[in-house]
VEXVEXFI-515148 format. One line per field, with one value per atom (N, C-alpha, C, CB): residue number from 1; residue in three letters; x, y, z. Coordinates in steps of 0.2 Angstrom, whole numbers, padded with zeros to 4 digits. Glycine has a CB too. Layout:
num <- (NUM_...);
residu <- (Ala_...);
east <- (X_...);
north <- (Y_...);
up <- (Z_...);
//
This chain:
num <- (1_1_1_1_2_2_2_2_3_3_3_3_4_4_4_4_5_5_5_5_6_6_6_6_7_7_7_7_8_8_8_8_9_9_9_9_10_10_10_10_11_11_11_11_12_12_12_12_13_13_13_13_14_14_14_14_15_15_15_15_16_16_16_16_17_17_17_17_18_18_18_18_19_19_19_19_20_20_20_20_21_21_21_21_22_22_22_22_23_23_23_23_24_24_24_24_25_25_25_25_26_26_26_26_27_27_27_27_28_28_28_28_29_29_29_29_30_30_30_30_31_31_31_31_32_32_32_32_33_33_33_33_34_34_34_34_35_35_35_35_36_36_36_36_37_37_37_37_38_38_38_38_39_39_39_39_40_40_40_40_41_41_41_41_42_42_42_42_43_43_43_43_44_44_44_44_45_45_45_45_46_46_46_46_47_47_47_47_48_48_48_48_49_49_49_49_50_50_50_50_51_51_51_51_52_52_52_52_53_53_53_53_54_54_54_54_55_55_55_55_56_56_56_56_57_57_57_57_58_58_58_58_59_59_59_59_60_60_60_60_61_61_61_61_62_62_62_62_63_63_63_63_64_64_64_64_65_65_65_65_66_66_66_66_67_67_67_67_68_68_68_68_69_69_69_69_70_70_70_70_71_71_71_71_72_72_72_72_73_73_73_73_74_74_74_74_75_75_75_75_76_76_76_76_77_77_77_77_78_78_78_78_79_79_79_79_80_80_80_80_81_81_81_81_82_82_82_82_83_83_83_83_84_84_84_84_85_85_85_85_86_86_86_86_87_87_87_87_88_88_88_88_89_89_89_89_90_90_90_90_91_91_91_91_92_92_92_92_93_93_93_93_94_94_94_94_95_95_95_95_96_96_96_96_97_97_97_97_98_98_98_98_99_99_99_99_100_100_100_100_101_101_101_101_102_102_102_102_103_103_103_103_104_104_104_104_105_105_105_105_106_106_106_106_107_107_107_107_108_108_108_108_109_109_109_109_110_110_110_110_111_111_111_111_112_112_112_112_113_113_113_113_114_114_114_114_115_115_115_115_116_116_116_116_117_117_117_117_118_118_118_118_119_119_119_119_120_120_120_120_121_121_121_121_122_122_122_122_123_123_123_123_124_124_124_124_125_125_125_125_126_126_126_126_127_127_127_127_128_128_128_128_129_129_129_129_130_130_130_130_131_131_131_131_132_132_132_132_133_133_133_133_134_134_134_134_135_135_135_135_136_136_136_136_137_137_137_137_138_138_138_138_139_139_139_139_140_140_140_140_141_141_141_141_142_142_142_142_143_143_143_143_144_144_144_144_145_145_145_145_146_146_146_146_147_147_147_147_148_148_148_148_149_149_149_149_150_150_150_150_151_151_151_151_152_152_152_152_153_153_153_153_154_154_154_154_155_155_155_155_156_156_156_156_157_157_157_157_158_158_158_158_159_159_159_159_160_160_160_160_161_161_161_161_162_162_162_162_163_163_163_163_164_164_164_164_165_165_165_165_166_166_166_166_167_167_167_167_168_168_168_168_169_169_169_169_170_170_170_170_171_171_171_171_172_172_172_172_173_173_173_173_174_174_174_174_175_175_175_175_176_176_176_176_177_177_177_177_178_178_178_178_179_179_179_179_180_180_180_180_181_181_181_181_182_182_182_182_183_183_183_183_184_184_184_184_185_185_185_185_186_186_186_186_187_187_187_187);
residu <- (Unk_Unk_Unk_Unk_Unk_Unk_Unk_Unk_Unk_Unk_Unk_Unk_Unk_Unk_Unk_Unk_Unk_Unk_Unk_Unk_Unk_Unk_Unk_Unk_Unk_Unk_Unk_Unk_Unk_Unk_Unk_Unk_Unk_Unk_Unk_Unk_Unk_Unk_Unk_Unk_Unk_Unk_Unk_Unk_Unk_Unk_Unk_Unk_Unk_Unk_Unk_Unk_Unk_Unk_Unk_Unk_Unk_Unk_Unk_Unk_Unk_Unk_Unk_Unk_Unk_Unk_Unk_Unk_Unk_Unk_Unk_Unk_Unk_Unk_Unk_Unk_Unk_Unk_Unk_Unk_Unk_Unk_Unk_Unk_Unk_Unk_Unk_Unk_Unk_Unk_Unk_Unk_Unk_Unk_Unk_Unk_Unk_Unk_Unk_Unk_Unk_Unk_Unk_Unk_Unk_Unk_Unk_Unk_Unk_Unk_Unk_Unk_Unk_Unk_Unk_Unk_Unk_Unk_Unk_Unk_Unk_Unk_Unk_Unk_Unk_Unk_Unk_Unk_Unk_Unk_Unk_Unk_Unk_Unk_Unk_Unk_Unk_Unk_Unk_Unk_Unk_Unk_Unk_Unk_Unk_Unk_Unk_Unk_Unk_Unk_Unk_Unk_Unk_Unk_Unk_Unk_Unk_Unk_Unk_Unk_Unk_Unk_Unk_Unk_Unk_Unk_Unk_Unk_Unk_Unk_Unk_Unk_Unk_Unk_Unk_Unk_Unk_Unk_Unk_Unk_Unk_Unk_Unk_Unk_Unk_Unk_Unk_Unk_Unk_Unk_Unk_Unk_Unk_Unk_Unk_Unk_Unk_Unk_Unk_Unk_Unk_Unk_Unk_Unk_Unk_Unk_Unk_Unk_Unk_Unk_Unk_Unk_Unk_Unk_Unk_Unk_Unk_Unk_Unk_Unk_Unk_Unk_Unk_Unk_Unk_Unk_Unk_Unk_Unk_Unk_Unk_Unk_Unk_Unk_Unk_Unk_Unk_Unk_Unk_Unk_Unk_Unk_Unk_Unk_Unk_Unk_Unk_Unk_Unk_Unk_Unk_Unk_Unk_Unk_Unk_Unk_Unk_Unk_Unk_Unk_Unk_Unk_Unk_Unk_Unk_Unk_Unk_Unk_Unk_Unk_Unk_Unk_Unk_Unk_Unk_Unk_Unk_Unk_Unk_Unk_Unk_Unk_Unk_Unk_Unk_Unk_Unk_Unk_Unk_Unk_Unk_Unk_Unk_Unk_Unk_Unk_Unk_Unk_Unk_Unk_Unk_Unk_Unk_Unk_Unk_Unk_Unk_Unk_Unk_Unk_Unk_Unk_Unk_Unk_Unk_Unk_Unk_Unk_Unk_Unk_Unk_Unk_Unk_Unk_Unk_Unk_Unk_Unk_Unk_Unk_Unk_Unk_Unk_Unk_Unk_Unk_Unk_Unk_Unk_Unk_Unk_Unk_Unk_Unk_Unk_Unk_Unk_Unk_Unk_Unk_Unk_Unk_Unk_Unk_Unk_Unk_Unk_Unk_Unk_Unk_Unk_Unk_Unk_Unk_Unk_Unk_Unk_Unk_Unk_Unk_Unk_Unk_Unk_Unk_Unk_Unk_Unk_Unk_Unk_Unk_Unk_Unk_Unk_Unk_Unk_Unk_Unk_Unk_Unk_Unk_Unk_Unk_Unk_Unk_Unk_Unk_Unk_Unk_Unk_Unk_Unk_Unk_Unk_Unk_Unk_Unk_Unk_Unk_Unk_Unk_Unk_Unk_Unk_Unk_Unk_Unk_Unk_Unk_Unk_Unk_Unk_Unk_Unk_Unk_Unk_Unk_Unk_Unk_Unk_Unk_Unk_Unk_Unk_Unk_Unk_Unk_Unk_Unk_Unk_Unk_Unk_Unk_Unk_Unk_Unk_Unk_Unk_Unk_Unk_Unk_Unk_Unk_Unk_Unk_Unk_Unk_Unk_Unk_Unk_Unk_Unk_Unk_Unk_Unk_Unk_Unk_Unk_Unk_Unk_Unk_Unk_Unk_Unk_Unk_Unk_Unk_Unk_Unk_Unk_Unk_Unk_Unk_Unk_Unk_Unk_Unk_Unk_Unk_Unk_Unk_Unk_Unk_Unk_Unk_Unk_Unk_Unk_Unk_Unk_Unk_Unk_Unk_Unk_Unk_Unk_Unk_Unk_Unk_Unk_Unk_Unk_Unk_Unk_Unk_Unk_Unk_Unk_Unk_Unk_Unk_Unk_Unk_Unk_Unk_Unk_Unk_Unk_Unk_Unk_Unk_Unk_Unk_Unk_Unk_Unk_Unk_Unk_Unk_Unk_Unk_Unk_Unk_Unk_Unk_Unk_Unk_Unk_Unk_Unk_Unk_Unk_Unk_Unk_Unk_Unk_Unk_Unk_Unk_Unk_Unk_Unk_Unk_Unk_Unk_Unk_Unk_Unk_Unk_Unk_Unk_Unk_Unk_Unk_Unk_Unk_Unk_Unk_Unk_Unk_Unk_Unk_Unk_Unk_Unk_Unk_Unk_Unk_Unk_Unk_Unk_Unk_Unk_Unk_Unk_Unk_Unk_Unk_Unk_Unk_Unk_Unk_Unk_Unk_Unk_Unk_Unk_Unk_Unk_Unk_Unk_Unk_Unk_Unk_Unk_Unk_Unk_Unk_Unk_Unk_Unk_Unk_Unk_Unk_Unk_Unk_Unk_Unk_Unk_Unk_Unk_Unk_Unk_Unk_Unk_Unk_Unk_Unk_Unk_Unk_Unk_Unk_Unk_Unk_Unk_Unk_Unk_Unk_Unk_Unk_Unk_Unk_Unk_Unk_Unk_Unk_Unk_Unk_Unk_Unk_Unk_Unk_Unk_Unk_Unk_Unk_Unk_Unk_Unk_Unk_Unk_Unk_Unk_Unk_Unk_Unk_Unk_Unk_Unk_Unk_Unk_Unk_Unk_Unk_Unk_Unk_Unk_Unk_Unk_Unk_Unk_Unk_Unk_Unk_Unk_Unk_Unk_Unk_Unk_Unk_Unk_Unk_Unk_Unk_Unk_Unk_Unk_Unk_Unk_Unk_Unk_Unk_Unk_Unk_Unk_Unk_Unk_Unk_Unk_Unk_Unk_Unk_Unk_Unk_Unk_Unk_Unk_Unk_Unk_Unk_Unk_Unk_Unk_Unk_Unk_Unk_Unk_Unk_Unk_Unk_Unk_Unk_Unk_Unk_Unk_Unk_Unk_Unk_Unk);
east <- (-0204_-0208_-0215_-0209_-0219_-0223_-0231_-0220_-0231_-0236_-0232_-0238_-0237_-0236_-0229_-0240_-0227_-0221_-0222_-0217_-0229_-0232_-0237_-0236_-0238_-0242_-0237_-0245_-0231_-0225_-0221_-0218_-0222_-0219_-0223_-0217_-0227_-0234_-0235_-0245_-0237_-0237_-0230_-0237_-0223_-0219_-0217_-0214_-0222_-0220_-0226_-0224_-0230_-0235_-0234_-0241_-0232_-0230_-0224_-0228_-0223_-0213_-0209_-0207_-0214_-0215_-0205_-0217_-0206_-0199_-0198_-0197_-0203_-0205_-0209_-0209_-0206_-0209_-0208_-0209_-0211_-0219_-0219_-0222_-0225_-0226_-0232_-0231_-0230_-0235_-0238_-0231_-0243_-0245_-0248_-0252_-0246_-0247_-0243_-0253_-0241_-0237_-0239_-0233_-0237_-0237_-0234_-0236_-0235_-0234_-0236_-0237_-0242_-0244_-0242_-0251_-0238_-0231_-0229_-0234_-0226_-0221_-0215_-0222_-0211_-0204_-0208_-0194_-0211_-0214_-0213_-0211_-0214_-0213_-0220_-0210_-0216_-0223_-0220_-0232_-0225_-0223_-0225_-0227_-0218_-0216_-0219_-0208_-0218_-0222_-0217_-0221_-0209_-0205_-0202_-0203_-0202_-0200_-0202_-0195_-0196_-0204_-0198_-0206_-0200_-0197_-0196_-0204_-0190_-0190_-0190_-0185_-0194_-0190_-0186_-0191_-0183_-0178_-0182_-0175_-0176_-0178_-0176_-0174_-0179_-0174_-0169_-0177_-0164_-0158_-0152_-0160_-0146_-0143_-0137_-0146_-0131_-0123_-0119_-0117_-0117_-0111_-0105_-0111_-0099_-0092_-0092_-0086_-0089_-0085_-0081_-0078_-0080_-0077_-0069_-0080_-0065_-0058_-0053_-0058_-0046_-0043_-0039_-0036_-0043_-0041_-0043_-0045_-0039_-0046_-0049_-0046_-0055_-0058_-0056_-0064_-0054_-0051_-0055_-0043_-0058_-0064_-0063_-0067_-0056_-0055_-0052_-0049_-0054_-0053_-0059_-0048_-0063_-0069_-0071_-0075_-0070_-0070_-0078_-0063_-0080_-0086_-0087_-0087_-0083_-0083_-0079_-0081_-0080_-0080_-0087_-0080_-0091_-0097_-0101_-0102_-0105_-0111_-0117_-0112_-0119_-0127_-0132_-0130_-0136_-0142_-0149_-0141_-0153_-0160_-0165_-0163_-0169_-0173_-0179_-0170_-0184_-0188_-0184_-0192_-0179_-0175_-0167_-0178_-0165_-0156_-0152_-0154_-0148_-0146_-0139_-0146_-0138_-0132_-0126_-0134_-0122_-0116_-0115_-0109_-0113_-0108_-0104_-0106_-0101_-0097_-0095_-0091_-0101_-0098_-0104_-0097_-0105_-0110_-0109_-0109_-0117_-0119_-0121_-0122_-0122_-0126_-0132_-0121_-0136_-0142_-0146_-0146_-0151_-0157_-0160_-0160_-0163_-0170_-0175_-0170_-0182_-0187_-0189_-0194_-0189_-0190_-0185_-0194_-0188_-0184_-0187_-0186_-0182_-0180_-0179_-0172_-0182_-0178_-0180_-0182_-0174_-0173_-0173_-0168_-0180_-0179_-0173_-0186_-0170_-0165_-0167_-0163_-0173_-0169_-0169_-0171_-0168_-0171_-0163_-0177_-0163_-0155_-0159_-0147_-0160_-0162_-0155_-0165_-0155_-0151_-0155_-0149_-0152_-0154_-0153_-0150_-0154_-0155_-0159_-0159_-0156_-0157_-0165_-0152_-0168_-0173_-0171_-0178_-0175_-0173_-0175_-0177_-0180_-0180_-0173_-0186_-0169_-0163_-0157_-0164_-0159_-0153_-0153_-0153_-0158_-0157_-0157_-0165_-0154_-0153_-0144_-0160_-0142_-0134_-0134_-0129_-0139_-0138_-0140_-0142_-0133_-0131_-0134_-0122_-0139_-0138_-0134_-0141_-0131_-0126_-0131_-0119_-0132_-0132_-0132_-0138_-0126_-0125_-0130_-0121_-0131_-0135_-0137_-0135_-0146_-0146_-0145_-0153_-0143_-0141_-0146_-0137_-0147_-0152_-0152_-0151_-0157_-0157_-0154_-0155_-0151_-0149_-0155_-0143_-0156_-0162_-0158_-0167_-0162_-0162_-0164_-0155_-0161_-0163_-0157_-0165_-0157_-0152_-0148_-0154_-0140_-0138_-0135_-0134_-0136_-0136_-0131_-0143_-0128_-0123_-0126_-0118_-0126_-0129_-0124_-0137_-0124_-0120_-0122_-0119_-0116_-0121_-0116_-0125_-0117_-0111_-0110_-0111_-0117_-0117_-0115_-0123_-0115_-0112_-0116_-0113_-0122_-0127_-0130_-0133_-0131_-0132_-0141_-0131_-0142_-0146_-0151_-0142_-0159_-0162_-0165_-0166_-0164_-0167_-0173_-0159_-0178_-0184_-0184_-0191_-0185_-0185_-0192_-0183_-0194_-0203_-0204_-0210_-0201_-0202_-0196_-0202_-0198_-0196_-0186_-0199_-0181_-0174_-0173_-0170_-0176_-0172_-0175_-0166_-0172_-0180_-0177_-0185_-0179_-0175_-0180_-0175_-0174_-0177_-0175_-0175_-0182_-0181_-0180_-0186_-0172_-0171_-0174_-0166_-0176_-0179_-0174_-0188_-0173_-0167_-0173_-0158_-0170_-0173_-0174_-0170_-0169_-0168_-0164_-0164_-0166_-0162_-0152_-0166_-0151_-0142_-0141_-0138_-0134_-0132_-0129_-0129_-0126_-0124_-0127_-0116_-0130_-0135_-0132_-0143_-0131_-0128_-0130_-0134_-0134_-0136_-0131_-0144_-0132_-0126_-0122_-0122_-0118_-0110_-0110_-0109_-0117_-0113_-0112_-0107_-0115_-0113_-0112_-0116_-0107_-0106_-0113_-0098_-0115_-0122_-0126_-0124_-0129_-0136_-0140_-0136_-0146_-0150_-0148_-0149_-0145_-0141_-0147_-0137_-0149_-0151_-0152_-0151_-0147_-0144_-0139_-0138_-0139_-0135_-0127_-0136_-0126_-0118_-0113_-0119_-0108_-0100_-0098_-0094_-0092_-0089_-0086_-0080_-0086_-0083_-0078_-0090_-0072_-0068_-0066_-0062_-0069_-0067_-0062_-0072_-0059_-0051_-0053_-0046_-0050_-0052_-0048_-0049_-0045_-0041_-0044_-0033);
north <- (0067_0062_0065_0055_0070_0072_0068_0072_0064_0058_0053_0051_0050_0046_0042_0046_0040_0035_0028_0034_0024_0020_0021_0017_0024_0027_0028_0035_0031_0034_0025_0043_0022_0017_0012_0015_0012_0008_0013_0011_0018_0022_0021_0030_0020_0022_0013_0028_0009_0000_-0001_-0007_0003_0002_0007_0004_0010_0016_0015_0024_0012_0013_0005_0019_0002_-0007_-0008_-0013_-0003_-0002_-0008_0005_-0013_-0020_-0025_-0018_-0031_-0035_-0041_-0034_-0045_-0044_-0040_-0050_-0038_-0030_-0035_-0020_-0030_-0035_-0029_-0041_-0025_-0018_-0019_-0013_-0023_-0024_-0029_-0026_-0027_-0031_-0038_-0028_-0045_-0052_-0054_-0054_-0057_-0059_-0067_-0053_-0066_-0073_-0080_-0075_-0082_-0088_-0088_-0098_-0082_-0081_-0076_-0083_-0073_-0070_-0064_-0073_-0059_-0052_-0050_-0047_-0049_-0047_-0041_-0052_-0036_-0033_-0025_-0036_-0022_-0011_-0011_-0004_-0008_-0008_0000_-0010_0003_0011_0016_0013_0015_0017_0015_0018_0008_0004_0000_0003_-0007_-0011_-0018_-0008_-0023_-0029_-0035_-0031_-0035_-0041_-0046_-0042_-0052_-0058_-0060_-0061_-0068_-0071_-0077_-0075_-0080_-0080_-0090_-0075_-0096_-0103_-0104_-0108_-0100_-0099_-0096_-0095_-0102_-0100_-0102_-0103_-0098_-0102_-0102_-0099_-0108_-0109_-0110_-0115_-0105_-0105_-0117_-0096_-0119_-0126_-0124_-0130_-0129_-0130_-0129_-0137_-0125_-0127_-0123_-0126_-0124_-0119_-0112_-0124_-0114_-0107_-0103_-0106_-0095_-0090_-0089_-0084_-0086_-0081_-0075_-0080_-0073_-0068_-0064_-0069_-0058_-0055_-0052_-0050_-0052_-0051_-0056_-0046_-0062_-0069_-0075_-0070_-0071_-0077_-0081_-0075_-0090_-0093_-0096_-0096_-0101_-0101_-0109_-0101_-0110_-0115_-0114_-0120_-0109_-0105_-0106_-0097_-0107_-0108_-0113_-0102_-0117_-0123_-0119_-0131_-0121_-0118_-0122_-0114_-0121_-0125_-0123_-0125_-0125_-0123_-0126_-0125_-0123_-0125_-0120_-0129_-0124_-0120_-0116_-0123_-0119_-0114_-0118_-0115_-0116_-0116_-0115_-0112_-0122_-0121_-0115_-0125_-0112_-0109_-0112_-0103_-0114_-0116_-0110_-0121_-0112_-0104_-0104_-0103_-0098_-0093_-0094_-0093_-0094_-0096_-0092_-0105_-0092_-0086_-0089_-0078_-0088_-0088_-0083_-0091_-0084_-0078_-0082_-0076_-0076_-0078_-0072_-0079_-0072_-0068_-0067_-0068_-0061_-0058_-0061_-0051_-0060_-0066_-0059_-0072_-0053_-0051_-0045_-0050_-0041_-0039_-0031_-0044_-0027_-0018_-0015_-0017_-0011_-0004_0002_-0002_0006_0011_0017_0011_0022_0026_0031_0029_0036_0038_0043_0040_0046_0049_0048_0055_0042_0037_0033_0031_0033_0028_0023_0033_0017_0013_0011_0007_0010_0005_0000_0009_-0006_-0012_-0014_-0018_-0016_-0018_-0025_-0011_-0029_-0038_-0037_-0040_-0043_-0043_-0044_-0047_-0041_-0041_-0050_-0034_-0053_-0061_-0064_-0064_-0064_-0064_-0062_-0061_-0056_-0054_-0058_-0046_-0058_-0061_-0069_-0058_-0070_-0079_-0077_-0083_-0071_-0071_-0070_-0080_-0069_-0068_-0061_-0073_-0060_-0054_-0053_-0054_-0048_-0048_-0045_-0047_-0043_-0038_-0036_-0042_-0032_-0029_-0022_-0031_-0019_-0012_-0009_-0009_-0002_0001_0001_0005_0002_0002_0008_0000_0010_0014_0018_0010_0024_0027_0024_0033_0021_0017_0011_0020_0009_0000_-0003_-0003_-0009_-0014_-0021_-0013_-0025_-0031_-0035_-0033_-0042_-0046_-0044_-0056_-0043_-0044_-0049_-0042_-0047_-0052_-0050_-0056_-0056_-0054_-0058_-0055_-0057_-0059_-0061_-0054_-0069_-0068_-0074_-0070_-0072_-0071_-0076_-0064_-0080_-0083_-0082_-0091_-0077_-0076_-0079_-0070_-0083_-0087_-0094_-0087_-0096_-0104_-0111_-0104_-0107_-0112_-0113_-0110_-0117_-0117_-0113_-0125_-0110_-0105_-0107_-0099_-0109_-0109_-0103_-0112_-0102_-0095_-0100_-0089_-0093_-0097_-0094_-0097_-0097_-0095_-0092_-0099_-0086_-0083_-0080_-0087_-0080_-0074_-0069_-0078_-0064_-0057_-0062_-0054_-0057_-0058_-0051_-0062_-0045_-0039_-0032_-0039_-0025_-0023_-0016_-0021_-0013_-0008_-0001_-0009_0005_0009_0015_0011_0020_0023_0029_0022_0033_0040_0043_0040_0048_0052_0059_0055_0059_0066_0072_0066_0080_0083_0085_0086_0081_0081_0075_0088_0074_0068_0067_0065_0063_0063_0065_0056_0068_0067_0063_0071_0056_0051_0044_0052_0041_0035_0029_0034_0026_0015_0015_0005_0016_0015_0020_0017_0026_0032_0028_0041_0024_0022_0013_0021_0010_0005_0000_0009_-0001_-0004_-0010_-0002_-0012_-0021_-0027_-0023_-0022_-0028_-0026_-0031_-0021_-0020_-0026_-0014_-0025_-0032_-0038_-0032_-0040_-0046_-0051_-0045_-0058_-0060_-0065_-0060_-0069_-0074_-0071_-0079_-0074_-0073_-0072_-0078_-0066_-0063_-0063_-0054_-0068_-0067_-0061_-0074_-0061_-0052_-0052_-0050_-0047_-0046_-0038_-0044_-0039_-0034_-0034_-0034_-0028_-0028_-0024_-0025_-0026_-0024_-0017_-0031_-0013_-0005_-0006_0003_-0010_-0009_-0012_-0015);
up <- (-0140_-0145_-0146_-0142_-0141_-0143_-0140_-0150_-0145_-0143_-0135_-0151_-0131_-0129_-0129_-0130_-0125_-0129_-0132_-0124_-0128_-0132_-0140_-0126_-0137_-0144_-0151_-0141_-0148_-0154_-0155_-0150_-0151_-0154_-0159_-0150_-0157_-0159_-0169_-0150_-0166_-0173_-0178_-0172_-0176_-0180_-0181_-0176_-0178_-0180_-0187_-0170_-0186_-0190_-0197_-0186_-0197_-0203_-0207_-0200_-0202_-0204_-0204_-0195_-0202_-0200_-0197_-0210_-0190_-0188_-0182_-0185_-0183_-0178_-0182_-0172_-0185_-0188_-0186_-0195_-0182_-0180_-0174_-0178_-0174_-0168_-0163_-0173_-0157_-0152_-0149_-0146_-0151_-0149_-0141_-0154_-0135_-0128_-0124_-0128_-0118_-0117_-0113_-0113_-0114_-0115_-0112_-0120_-0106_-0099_-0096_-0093_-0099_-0094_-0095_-0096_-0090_-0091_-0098_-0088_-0097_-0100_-0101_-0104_-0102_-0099_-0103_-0101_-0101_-0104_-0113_-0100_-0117_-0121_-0126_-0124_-0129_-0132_-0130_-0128_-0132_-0127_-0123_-0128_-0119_-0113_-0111_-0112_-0107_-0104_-0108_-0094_-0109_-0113_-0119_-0111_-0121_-0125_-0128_-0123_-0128_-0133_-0132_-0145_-0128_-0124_-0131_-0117_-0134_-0140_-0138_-0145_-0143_-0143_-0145_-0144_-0141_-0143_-0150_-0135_-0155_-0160_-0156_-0168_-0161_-0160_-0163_-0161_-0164_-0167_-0162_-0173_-0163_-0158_-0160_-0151_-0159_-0160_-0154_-0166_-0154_-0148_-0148_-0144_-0146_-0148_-0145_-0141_-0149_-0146_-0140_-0151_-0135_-0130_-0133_-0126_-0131_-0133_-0130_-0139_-0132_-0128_-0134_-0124_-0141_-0146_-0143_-0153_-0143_-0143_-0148_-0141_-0147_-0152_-0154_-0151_-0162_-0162_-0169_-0163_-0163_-0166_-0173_-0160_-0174_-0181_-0187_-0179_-0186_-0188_-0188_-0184_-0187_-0185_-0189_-0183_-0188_-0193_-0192_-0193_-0197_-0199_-0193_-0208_-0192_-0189_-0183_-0192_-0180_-0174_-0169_-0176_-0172_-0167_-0171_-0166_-0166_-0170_-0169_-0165_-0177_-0174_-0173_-0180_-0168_-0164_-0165_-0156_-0165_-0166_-0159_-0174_-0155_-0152_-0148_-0148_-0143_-0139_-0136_-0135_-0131_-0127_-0128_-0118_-0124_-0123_-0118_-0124_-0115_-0111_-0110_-0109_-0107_-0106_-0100_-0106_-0101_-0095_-0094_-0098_-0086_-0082_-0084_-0076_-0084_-0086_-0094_-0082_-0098_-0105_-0109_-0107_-0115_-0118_-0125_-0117_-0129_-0133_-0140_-0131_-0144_-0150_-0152_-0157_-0152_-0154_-0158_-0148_-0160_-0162_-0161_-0164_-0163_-0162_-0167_-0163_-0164_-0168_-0171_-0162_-0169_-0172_-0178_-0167_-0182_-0188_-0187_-0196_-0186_-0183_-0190_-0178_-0192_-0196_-0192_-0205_-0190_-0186_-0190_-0182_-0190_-0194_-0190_-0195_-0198_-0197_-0191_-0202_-0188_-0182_-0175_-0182_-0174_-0169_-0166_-0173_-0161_-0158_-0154_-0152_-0153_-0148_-0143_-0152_-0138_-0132_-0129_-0126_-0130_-0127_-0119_-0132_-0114_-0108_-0109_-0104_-0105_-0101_-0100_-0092_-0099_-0094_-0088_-0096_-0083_-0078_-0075_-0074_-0076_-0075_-0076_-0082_-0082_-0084_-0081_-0088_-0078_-0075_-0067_-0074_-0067_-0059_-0057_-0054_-0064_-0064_-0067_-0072_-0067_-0068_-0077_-0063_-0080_-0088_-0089_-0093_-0094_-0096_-0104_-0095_-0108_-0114_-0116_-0116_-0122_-0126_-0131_-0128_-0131_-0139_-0141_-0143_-0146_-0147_-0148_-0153_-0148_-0149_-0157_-0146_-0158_-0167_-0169_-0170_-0172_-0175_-0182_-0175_-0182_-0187_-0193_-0188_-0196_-0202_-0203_-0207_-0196_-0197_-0196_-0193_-0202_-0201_-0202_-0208_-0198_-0199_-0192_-0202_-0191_-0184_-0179_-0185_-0175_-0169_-0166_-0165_-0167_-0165_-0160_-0169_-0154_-0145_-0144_-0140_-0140_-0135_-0127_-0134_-0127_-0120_-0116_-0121_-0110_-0106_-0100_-0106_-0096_-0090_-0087_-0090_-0081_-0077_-0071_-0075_-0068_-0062_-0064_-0058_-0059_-0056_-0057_-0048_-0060_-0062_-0069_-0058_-0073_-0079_-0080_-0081_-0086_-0086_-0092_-0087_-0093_-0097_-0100_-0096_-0107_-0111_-0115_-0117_-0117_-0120_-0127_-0116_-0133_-0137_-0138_-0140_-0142_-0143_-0137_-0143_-0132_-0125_-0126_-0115_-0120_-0118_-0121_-0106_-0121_-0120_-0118_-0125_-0121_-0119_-0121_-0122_-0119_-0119_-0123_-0109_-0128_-0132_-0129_-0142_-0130_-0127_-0133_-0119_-0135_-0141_-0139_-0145_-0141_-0143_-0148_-0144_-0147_-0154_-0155_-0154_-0162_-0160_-0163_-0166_-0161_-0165_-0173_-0163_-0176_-0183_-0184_-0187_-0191_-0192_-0192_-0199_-0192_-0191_-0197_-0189_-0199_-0206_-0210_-0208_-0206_-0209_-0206_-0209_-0208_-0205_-0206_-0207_-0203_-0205_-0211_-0199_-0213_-0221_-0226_-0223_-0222_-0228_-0228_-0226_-0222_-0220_-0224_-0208_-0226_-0229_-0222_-0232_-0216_-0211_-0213_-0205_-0210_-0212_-0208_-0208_-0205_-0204_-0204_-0199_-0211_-0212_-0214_-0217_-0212_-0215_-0214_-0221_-0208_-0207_-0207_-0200_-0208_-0208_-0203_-0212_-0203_-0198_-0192_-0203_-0187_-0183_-0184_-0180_-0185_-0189_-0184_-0193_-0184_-0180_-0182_-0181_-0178_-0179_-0186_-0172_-0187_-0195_-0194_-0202_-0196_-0197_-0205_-0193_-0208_-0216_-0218_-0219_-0223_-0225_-0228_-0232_-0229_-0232_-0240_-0227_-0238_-0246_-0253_-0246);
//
């Protein structure tokens, strides 16, 4: 990276507006951390949230129907054990093309038995993140909407890639809302 790693993130939120809203320090005081981390940059969770219904259908990630999940809005969220939710980021990512981020839980989070999901971004994909979160324990779990949920960590390659989410047309560039799975037909 060259610069600092806080510094190159901070610069490339500000130039490149590859974090909107940006928090150039990190933001702790009762409340679950969020802002630049020593290597990365800790998002928030957005009040936007969908819950698969209680049932005995599965979900078939190539079928997802629109009434497959309820959507909820609030401060926080409970999560029942052994069950999991989709949600958002409060914040809004454009990854410049020569940059790969990987997402990782908050550690607060994990040690309450919740798992985050989210692929890695991909060079030149923009939009809000849709997370997968997860309650693995025994106990029901409160997530807070506007604090820490998860913490991205920034790859820089030597040159940029030669084909980016954007060359490819990805099916969730720019996503706006909380996007269920999508398998597109090539025909």
């Amino acid at each position: 990276m060259g610069l600092k790693a806080d510094h190159w993130i901070e610069r490339m939120a500000r130039e490149k507006a590859m974090i909107d809203p940006f928090q150039s320090s990190q933001v702790g005081a009762s409340v679950i951390s969020y802002g630049v981390s020593s290597y990365g940059y800790d998002f928030r969770l957005s009040r936007f949230f969908k819950r698969p219904p209680r049932g005995d259908e599965p979900l078939d990630p190539k079928a997802v129907a629109a009434d497959d999940f309820i959507q909820e809005e609030g401060d926080s969220c409970l999560i029942e054990p052994a069950s999991f939710l989709l949600a958002r980021s409060l914040e809004y990512f454009r990854i410049p093309r020569d940059v790969l981020t990987l997402c990782t839980g908050k550690s607060t989070y994990a040690r309450c038995g919740v798992v985050v999901n989210v692929t890695p971004f991909e060079p030149e994909w923009e939009g809000y993140a849709t997370l997968s979160i997860s309650n693995t324990g025994r106990r029901p779990v409160r997530i807070y909407a506007g604090e820490g949920i998860g913490q991205l960590v920034f790859l820089s390659a030597r040159e940029p890639c030669r084909v980016s989410y954007a060359d490819r047309k990805g099916k969730y560039q720019a996503q706006q809302d909380i996007t269920t799975a999508r398998v597109e037909d090539d025909s």
